[in-house]
N, C-alpha and C positions, 0 to 999 in steps of 0.2 A: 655814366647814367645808362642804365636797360631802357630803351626805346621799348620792345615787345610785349614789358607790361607795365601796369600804373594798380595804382590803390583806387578801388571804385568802393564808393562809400554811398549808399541809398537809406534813405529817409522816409519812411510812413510815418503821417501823423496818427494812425493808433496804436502806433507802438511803440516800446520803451526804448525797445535799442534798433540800431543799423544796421541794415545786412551791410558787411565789410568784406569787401574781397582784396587783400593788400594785393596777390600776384593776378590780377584781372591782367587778359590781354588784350593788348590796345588793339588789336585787329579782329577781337570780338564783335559782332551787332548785336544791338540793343532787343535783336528777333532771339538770338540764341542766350542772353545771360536772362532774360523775364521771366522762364519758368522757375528757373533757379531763385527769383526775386520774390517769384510769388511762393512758390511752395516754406520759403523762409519765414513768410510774414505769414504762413496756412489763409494765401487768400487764393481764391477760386473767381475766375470771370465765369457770367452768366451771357444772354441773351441781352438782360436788362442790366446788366453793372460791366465795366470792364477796368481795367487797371491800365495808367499813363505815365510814362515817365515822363517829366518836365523839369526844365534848368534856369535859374535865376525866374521860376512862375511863367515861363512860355512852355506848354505843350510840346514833346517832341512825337511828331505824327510817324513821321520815317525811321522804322524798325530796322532798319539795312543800313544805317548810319554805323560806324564804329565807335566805341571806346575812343579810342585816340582822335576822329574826328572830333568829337564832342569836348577834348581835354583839349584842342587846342595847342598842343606842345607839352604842358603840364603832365605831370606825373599821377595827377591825383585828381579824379574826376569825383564830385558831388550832385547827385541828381535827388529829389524828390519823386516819390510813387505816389500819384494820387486817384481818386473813385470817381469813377466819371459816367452818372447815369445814363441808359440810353434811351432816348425818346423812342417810342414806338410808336 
């Protein structure tokens, strides 16, 4: 088994298909794969909107968390992107 990468598979609910990246690597953060998430899904943060990853529906705040943190051992991480207004 390659430790170094995993299958990260993201999920927006307005859209059809998943951003899939079978060779993601586990020692990626969540700060460096987002633009790649976003630009996939042509979504753009504002002032007032920004975009979250979140796992089994809890919010992951900390960007500097890894891939392989978040998989747990697992080979194959699943996260949800969701819109997350911003009060002003």
């Amino acid at each position: 088994m390659n430790t170094e990468s995993l299958i990260f598979d993201v999920r927006y609910l307005g859209a059809k298909k998943h951003y899939v990246d079978p060779h993601a690597s586990a020692t990626a953060t969540l700060a460096q794969v987002k633009p790649k998430v976003l630009a996939f899904f042509g979504l753009k943060e504002t002032p007032e909107k920004v975009y979250v990853f979140s796992q089994d529906g809890t919010p992951i705040t900390d960007l500097s968390i890894t891939l392989g943190q978040l998989a747990h051992g697992k080979h194959e991480l699943k996260l949800d992107l969701v819109e997350q207004l911003v009060q002003g």
